[in-house]
C-alpha positions in Angstrom: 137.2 155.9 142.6 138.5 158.9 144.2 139.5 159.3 147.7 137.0 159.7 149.8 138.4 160.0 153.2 139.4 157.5 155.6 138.3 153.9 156.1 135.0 154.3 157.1 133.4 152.2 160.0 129.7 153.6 160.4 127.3 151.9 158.2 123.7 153.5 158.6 123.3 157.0 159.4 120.6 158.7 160.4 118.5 162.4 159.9 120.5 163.3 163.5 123.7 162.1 161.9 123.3 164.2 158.7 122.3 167.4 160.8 125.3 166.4 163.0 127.3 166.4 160.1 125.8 169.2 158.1 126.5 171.6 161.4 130.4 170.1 161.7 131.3 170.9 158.3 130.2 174.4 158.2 132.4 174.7 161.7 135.1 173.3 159.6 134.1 175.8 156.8 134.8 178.9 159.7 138.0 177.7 161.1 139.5 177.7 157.0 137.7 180.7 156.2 140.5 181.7 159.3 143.3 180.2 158.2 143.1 181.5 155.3 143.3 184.8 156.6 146.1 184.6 158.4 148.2 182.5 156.3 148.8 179.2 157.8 150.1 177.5 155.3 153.2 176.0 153.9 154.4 176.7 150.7 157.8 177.5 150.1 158.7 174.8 148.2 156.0 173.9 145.6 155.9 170.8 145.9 154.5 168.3 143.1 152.4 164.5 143.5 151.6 162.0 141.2 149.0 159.2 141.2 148.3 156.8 138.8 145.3 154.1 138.2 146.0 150.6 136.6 144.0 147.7 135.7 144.3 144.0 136.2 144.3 141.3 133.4 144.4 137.9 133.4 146.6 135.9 130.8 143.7 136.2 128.5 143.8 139.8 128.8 140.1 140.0 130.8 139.8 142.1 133.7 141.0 140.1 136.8 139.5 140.4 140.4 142.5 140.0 142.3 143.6 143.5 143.6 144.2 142.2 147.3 145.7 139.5 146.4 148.2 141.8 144.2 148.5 144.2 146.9 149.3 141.3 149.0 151.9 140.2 146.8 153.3 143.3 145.9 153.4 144.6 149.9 154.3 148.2 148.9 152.5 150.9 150.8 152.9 152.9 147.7 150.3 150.6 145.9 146.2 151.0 147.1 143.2 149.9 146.7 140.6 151.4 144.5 137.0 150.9 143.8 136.8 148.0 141.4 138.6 144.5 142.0 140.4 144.8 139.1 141.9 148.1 140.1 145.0 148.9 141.8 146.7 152.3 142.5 150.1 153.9 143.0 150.6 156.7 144.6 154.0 158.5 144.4 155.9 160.7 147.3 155.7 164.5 146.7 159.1 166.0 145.1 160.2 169.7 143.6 159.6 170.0 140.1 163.0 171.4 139.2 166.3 170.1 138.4 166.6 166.5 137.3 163.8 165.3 139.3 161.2 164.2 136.4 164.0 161.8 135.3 164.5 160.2 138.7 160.8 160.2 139.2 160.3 158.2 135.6 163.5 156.0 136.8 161.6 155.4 140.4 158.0 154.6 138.9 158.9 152.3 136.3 161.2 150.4 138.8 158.1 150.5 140.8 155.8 149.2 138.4 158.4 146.7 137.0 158.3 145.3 140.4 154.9 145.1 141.0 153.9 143.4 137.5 156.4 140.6 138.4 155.0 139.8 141.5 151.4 140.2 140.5 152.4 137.9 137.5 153.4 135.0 139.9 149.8 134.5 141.2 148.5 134.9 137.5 147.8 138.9 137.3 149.3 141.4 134.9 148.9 145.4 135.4 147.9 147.4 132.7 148.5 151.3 132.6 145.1 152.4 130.4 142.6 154.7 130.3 139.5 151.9 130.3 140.1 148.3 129.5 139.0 147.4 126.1 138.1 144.1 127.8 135.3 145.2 130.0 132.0 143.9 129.5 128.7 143.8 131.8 129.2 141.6 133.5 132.5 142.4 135.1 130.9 145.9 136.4 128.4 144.2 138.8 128.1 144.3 142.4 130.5 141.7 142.7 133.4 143.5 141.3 133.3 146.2 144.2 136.2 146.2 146.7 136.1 144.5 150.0 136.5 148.1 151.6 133.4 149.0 153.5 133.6 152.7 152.2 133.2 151.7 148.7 129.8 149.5 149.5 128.8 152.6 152.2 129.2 155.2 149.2 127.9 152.9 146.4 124.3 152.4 148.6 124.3 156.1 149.6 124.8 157.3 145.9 121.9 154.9 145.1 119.5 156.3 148.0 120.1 160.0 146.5 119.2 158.6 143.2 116.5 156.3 143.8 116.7 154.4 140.7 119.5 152.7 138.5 121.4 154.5 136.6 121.2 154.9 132.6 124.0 155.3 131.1 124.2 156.5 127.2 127.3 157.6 125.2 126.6 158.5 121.5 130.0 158.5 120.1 131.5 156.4 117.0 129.0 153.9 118.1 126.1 154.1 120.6 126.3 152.6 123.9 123.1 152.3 126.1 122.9 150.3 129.2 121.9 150.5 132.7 123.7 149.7 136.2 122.2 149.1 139.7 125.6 149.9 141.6 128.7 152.4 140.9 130.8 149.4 139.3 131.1 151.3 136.2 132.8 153.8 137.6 135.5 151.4 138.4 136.4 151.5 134.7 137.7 154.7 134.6 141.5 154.8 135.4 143.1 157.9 135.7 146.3 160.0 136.3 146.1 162.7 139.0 148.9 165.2 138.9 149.0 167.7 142.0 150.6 171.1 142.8 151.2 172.7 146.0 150.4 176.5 146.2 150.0 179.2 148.3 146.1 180.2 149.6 147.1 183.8 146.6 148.1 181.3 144.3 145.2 178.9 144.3 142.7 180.6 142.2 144.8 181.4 139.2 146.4 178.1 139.4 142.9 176.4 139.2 141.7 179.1 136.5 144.5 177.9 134.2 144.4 174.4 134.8 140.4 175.0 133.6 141.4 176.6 130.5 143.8 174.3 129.7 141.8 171.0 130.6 141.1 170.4 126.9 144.6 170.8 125.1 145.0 167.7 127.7 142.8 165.5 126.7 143.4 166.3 123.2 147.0 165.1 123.6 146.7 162.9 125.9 143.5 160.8 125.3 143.5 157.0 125.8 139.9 155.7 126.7 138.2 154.9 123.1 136.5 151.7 124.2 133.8 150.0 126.6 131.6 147.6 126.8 133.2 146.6 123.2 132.1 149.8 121.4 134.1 152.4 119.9 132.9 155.7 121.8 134.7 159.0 122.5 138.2 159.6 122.4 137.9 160.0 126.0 135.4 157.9 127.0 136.0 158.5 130.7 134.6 161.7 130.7 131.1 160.8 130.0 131.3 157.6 132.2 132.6 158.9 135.0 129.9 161.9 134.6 127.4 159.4 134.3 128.5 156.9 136.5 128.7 159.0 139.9 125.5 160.7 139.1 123.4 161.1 142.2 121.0 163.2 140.9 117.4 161.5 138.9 116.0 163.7 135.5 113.6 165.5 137.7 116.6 167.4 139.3 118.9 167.6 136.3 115.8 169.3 135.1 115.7 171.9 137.6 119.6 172.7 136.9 120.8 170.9 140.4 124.9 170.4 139.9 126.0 167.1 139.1 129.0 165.5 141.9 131.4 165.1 138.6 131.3 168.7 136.4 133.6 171.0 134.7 132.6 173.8 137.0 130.6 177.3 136.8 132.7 180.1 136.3 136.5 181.2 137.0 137.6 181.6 140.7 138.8 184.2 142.8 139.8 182.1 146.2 139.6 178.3 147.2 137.1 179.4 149.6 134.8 179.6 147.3 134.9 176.0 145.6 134.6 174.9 149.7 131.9 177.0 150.3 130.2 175.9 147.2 130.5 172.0 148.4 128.8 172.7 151.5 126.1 174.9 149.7 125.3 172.6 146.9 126.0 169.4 148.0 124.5 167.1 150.7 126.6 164.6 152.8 127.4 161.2 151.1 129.6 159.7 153.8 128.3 161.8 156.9 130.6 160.3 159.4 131.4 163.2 162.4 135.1 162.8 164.0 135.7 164.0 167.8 138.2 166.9 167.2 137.0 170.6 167.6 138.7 172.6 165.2 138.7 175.3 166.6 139.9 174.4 169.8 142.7 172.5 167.8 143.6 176.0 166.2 143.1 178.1 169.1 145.8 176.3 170.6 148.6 177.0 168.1 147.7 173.6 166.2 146.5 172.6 163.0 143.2 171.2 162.6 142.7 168.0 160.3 139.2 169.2 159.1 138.3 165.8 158.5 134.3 166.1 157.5 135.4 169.1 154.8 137.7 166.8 153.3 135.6 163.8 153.2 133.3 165.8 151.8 135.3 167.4 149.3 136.3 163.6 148.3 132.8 162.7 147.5 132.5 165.7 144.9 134.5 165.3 141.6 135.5 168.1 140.1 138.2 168.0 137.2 140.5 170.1 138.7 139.6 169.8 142.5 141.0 171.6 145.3 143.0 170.0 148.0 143.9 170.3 151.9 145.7 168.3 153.7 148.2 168.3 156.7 151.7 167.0 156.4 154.1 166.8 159.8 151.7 169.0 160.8 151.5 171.6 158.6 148.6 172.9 156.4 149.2 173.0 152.9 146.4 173.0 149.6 146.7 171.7 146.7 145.6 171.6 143.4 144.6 168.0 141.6 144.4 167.9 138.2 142.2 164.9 137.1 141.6 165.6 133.8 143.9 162.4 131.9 143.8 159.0 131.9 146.2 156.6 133.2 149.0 155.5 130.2 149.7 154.6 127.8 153.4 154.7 128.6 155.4 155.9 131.8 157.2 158.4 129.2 154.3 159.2 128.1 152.3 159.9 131.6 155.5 162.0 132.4 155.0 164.0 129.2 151.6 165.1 129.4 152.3 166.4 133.3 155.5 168.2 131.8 153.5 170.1 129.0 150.8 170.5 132.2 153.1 172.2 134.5 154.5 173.9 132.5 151.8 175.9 131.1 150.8 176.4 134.1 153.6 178.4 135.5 153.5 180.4 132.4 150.0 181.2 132.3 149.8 181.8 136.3 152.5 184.7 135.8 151.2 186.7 132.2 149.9 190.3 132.4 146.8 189.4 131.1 145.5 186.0 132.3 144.3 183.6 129.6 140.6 183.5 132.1 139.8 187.2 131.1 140.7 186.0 127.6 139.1 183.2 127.2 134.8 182.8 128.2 135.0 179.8 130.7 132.2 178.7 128.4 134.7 178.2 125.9 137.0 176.2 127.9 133.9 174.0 129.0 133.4 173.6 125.1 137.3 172.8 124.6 136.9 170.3 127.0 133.6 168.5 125.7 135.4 168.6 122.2 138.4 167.4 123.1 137.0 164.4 125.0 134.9 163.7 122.1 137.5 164.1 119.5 140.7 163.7 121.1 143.7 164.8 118.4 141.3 165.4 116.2 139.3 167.7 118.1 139.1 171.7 116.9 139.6 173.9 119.8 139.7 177.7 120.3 141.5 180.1 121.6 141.9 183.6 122.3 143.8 185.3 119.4 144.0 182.6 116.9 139.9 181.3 117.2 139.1 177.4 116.3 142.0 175.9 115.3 142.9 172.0 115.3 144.8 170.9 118.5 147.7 169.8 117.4 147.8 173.4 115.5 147.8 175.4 119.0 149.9 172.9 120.7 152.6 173.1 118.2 152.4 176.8 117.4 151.4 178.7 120.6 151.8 176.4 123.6 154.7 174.1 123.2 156.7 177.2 123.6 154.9 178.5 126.9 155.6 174.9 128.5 159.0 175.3 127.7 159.3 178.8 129.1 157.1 177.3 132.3 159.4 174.3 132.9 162.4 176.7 132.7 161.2 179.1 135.2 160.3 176.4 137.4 164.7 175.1 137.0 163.9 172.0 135.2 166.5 170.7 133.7 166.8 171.6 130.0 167.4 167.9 128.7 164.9 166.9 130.5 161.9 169.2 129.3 163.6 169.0 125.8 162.9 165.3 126.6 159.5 165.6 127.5 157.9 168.2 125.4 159.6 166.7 122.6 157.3 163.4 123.2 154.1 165.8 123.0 155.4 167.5 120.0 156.3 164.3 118.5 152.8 162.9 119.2 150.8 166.4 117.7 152.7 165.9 114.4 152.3 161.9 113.9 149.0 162.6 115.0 148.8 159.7 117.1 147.9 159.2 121.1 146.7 156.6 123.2 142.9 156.6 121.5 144.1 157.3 118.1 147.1 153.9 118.6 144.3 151.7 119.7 141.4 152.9 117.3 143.7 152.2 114.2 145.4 148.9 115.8 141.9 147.8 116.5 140.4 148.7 112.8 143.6 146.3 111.6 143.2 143.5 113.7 139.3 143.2 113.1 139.4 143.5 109.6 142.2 140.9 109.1 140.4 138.6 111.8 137.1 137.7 110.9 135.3 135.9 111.8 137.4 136.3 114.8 134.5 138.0 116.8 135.0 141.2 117.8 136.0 140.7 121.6 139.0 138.6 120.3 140.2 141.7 118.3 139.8 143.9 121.7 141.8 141.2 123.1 144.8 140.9 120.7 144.7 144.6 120.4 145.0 144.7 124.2 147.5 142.3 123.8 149.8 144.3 122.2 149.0 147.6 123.9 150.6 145.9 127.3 154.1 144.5 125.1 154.4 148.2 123.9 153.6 149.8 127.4 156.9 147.8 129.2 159.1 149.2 126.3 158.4 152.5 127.7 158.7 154.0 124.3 156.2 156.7 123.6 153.1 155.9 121.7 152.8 157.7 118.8 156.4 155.5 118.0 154.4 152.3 118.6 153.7 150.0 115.1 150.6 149.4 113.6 
C-alpha cells in the first residue's frame, strides 16, 4: 500500500469532519496555487529516491506474517511497514543521479538487504524482491493479514463504506481468475518499485508527460507479476489488481464514467496544479483527518507550510506516475513518483530498469518536439494496457515507426536516447554502459522477470506431476529467491 500520510489516530469521522476537511484542503489548494507562483521551491540539485516493496516467506516458501517482528529484528529506520503482514519496505535516502552514484547506491542496497535477510532469517523469515508472490492464495489475503497500523484498518473500512459492497475481482489473462474480497488485503500482493525525481514547479509537467508515454516500454522490460492465486494471468498482473483492488467506486458509478483512485490518467499536463486540483475536484476524502496549522499563516510568515490534508489526500489517490510535495529541512520541493514496475527480480536488475527510466526521461524532457504532441495519450494508455498484458511480448507503437514489438523500439530507437539522457545527466559511462547493457541484454534473450518464471514454471510442472500445482509455484519460487542473492540479471538466470 502506498503512503497515505501519517499515522493516523482518529477512527470515526463525521459529515462535520469531512466538510471540515473538504474546506482545509481547498485552503491548502490556495496557498500552492501561491507558491507556485512565486517559486518556492528547491531544485538545484535534482535529486533522485528509490523505494522498493518485498515479501516475506517462510522456509516453505508461503507468505509469512511476521513483518514486525522482521522490522524488529532488522531495527533499520530504512525498513517500513506496509499494508499486508507479509510486506516489508525499504526506503532509500535521496542522492544525485550523476557520477558513480548508481554503483554505490547498488553497493548500499544490496548490503542493506543482505543484512536484513539474515536477520529476518534467524526468527524463521526470508525476504523476497518480486512483483506478487507466486505463493499467495485466499486465504492469506483476509482481514487477518492487514497490518497492526491503525491507518491501514481506518482506510480499508473507509474504502469499503464508499463501495458498499465486496469487491469482485476478475483478470482474464492466460487463465481466468474470478474471486471476491471483503477487505483491501489483496492489494497487499502487489509489490512495487517507486523511483522519484525532483524538479522544478516548469519542469513538472513535461517530466510527468514523458514518464506517461513511456509507462509501457517499462513494463514491457521490466515485468515480473505473472502469477496469483496460482493462475497464470498477465505479464503484469499488478496492474489489474491493484486497479481492482483499491476500487472505491460500485458498477452504478463506473457506469456513469466516475474516475477510479488507481488510473493511467486523462490527458497530458500542463502544470502540477492541475493533477492537485483534479484530486480535490474528483475525489472525496478517504482519511479526512484536519491538522492545526494554517497555511497560510505559516507562509505569510516567511515559512513553509506542510500542507498536510493535500498530501494525505494525494496518498489515498494512485496514479501511475503521481505527483509529489514534500518539505525537507524546511524547504519545499515536488517530485515526480514513478510507480509503474514491480519490485525485482534482481538488485541489478531494479537498478536497470530506473537507469533506462531516467534516462529517457532527460532526453525526452529536452527534444524540440516533445514525444506528448507526437504521440495521442490514448496511445500511450494502449501501450500501457498492452504491455501489462503482454509484457516482452507486447506490440507497442510509436510515433514514426507505428506498432512494433518492444524489444524492437527498445533496441532500435530508445536504448540510444537513455544513453544520451544518462550522459547529460554526468553518469558515469561504465556505469550506464553497465546498466543499459542489462536492458539490452534482456530485449534480445527475450526474457524478464514474467517471461523467467512463466517458462521455469511450465518446466517444473510438467516434470512434477502429480506434484500438484502449488508445489511447482513453490519450487519455482524456490529458485527465483537462490537466483535473486546472486545479483545476476535475469534474463542470465537457467531454466
Amino acid at each position: 500500500m502506498e503512503d497515505v500520510g501519517d499515522d493516523v489516530e482518529q477512527t470515526r469521522f463525521t459529515g462535520a469532519d469531512r466538510q471540515r476537511y473538504r474546506a482545509k484542503v481547498r485552503r491548502c489548494l490556495d496557498v500552492f496555487a501561491r507558491m507556485l507562483g512565486e517559486s518556492r521551491f528547491e531544485f538545484d540539485r535534482p535529486m533522485t529516491g528509490l523505494e522498493v516493496e518485498l515479501n516475506l516467506v517462510n522456509t516453505d516458501c508461503d507468505p509469512a506474517m511476521r513483518n514486525g517482528a522482521v522490522l524488529s529484528a532488522i531495527a533499520n529506520d530504512q525498513f517500513q511497514t506496509e499494508l499486508g503482514q507479509f510486506n516489508i519496505e525499504i526506503n532509500v535516502p535521496p542522492r544525485e543521479i550523476g557520477g558513480d552514484n548508481a554503483a554505490r547506491l547498488e553497493d548500499e542496497l544490496r548490503a542493506g538487504l543482505n543484512d536484513a535477510e539474515k536477520r529476518a532469517a534467524d526468527i524463521g523469515a526470508h525476504i523476497v524482491m518480486i512483483g506478487m508472490l507466486p505463493t499467495l492464495t485466499p486465504d492469506d489475503l483476509t482481514r487477518d493479514a492487514i497490518s497492526g497500523n491503525p491507518r491501514y484498518a481506518l482506510l480499508n473500512e473507509q474504502i469499503f463504506e464508499a463501495r458498499g459492497e465486496d469487491l469482485h475481482i476478475a483478470i482474464d489473462g492466460v487463465e481466468r481468475l474470478a474471486t471476491t474480497a471483503d477487505t483491501i488485503a489483496p492489494e497487499a500482493a502487489c509489490t512495487s518499485v517507486q523511483y522519484h525525481l525532483q524538479v522544478s514547479p516548469a519542469q513538472y509537467a513535461s517530466t510527468w508527460n514523458a514518464a506517461q508515454a513511456i509507462a509501457g516500454v517499462q513494463l514491457a522490460v521490466g515485468a515480473n507479476s505473472p502469477f496469483f492465486f496460482g493462475k497464470q494471468l498477465w505479464r503484469e498482473t499488478r496492474v489489474p489488481l491493484f486497479e481492482q483492488a483499491t476500487d472505491t467506486r460500485p458498477d452504478e458509478l463506473k457506469a456513469q464514467g466516475v474516475r477510479p483512485r488507481v488510473w493511467f490518467g486523462d490527458g497530458w499536463i500542463t502544470s502540477i496544479f492541475d493533477q492537485f486540483e483534479e484530486n480535490v475536484r474528483y475525489f472525496p476524502a478517504l482519511l479526512p483527518v484536519v491538522e492545526d496549522e494554517d497555511p497560510v499563516e505559516v507562509l505569510e510568515r516567511g515559512d513553509t507550510p506542510s500542507l498536510a490534508e493535500l498530501r494525505m489526500h494525494n496518498g489515498t489517490i494512485y496514479r501511475w506516475n503521481r505527483p509529489v510535495y514534500d518539505v525537507y529541512r524546511g524547504a519545499p520541493h515536488l517530485r515526480v513518483e514513478n510507480r509503474v514496475l514491480p519490485a525485482g527480480p534482481t538488485v541489478i536488475d531494479v537498478l536497470a530498469n530506473g537507469a533506462l527510466y531516467y534516462g529517457l526521461l532527460r532526453t525526452l524532457t529536452t527534444e524540440d518536439r516533445p514525444i506528448w504532441t507526437r504521440l495521442s495519450f490514448t496511445a500511450a494508455q494502449d501501450n500501457f494496457e498492452t504491455a501489462a498484458r503482454h509484457g516482452i511480448d507486447a506490440q507497442l507503437y510509436w510515433p514514426g515507426l507505428g506498432e512494433v514489438p518492444a524489444t524492437e523500439l527498445v533496441l532500435r530507437k530508445l536504448l540510444p536516447m537513455a544513453h544520451e539522457g544518462l550522459a547529460s545527466w554526468g553518469v558515469d559511462a561504465a556505469v550506464r554502459d553497465r546498466l543499459l547493457g542489462v536492458i539490452e541484454a534482456r530485449c534480445l534473450a527475450h526474457t524478464n522477470g514474467a517471461e523467467w518464471q512463466a517458462r521455469m514454471f511450465e518446466r517444473i510442472d510438467a516434470s512434477t506431476r502429480p506434484l500438484d500445482r502449488r508445489d511447482a509455484l513453490r519450487e519455482m519460487l524456490r529458485r527465483y529467491i537462490e537466483n535473486m542473492h546472486t545479483n545476476e540479471p535475469v534474463h542470465t538466470w537457467a531454466l
